[in-house]
C-alpha positions, -999 to 999 in steps of 0.1 A, spaced: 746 161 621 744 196 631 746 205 588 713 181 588 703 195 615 698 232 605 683 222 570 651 205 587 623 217 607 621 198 639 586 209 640 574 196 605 591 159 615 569 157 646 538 174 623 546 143 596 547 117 624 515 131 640 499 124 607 509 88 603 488 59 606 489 36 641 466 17 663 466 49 682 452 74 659 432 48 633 418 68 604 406 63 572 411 80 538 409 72 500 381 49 495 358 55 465 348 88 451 318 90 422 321 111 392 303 142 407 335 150 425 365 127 419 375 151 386 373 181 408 390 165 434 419 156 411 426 190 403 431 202 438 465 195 437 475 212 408 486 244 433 507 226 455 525 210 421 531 244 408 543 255 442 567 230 439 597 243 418 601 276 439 600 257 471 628 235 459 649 261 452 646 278 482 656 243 498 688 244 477 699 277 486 695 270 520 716 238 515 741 260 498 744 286 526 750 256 551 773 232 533 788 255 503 777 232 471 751 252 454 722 230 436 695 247 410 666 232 390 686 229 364 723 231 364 744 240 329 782 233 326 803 236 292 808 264 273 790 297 274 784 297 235 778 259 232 759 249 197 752 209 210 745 200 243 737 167 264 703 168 288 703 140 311 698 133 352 715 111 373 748 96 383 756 94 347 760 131 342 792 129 365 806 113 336 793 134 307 804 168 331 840 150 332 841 146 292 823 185 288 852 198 306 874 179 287 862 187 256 858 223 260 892 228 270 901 213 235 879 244 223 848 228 211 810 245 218 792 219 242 779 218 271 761 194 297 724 203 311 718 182 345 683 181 353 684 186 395 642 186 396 625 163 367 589 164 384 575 192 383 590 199 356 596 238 355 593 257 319 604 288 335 641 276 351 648 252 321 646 277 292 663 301 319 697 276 321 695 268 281 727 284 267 713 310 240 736 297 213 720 260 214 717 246 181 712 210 183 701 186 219 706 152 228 685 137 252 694 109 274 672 87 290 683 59 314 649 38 310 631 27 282 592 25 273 587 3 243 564 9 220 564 56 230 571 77 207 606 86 228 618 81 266 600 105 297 629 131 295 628 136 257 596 137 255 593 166 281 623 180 263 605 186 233 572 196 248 590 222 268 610 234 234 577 237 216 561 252 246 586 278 248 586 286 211 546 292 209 554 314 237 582 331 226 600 324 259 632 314 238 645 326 203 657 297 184 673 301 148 645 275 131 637 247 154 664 229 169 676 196 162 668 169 195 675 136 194 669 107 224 691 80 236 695 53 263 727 43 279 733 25 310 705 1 318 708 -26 340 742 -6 351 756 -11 321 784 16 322 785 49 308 821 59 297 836 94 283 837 78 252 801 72 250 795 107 256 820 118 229 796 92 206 768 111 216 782 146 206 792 132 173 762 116 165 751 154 166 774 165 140 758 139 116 741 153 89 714 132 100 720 126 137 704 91 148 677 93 171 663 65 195 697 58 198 714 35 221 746 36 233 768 18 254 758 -18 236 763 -33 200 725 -36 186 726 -56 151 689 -64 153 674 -28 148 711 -10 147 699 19 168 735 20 184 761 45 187 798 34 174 820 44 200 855 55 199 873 35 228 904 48 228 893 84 240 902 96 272 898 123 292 930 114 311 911 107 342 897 73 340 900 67 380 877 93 383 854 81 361 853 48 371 839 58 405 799 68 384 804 35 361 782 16 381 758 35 401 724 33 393 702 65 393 686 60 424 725 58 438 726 23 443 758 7 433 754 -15 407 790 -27 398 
């Protein structure tokens, strides 16, 4: 308690509760704006939004110097020189961290990305933890939006790859290969071996995108084959992120 304690404002609580709604202090907001100021209205916001990132990070360093776990926007493990690399957010990067180390230690260039912030989504500190030898990107999602052109994280993915490119923020050899994939909806679990499929799949000379993994699809065989029998030797430990959603709720 005292750890929660020194990481919030005792004065901003009572400011929050001042401002909520009760028979005591009735108010009104909202309603119904016209189009001479509704646009202009909408656009208000964009400085808090932008605001946002930096003020994040200055929550997680503060978290840091109280507990000793240090958090940023974006948070890169695997090797320093990794060619392919998994982005994702969520319980399920436990497991693709576990498999990275794993991997790595066996000598081969990957890596894991773990998206801390998704919204807003910050140009500046996800170019900033991209390892400079990235080749090739796969993108997991843990939703799906029929009928897009990919899942919300891919899609920002490649918007932020393109973005950085046009602005020279980030010198790619030739644009890189990214693909998208789900895995693990409805709690459907999420092994080291799924993650192994999805670094493979990268080594394809045509690497599968819209990929699903995780399930057997024979009606539009978007599916990943996956190679059950790998291990990373510590299958209690994985077991633990099988079946948590990404909101944290246990699933299984």
């Amino acid at each position: 308690y005292d750890d929660m304690k020194a990481l919030i404002s005792n004065e901003a609580v009572a400011a929050h509760k001042a401002r909520g709604l009760s028979p005591d202090r009735p108010m009104i907001s909202g309603t119904a704006q016209n189009p001479d100021v509704y646009f202009q209205g909408r656009e208000t916001v964009n400085k808090f939004y932008l605001a946002t990132p930096e003020i994040v990070e200055k929550a997680m360093s503060k978290f840091a110097q109280v507990v000793g776990r240090k958090y940023n926007l974006f948070d890169y493990v695997g090797a320093p020189d990794a060619e392919k690399i998994i982005i994702m957010m969520g319980s399920g990067a436990d497991t693709a961290h576990e498999t990275v180390d794993y991997l790595t230690r066996k000598g081969e260039k990957v890596g894991l990305l773990n998206v801390r912030l998704y919204r807003p989504f910050s140009l500046k500190h996800f170019i900033a933890a991209l390892p400079k030898t990235v080749k090739k990107m796969a993108v997991l999602d843990r939703t799906k939006e029929p009928g897009a052109i990919g899942e919300p994280l891919y899609v920002d993915v490649r918007t932020a790859i393109g973005q950085a490119m046009s602005q020279k923020l980030f010198k790619f050899d030739g644009y890189p290969v990214i693909v998208g994939g789900r895995y693990g909806l409805g709690s459907k679990e999420f092994t080291p071996a799924m993650v192994k499929a999805v670094f493979d799949n990268l080594d394809a000379a045509k690497p599968k995108d819209s990929f699903t993994v995780g399930i057997k699809d024979d009606v539009t065989n978007l599916s990943l084959d996956c190679d059950e029998s790998f291990s990373t030797n510590q299958d209690v430990y994985s077991a633990m992120f099988y079946g948590l959603g990404s909101d944290g709720t246990v699933g299984a």
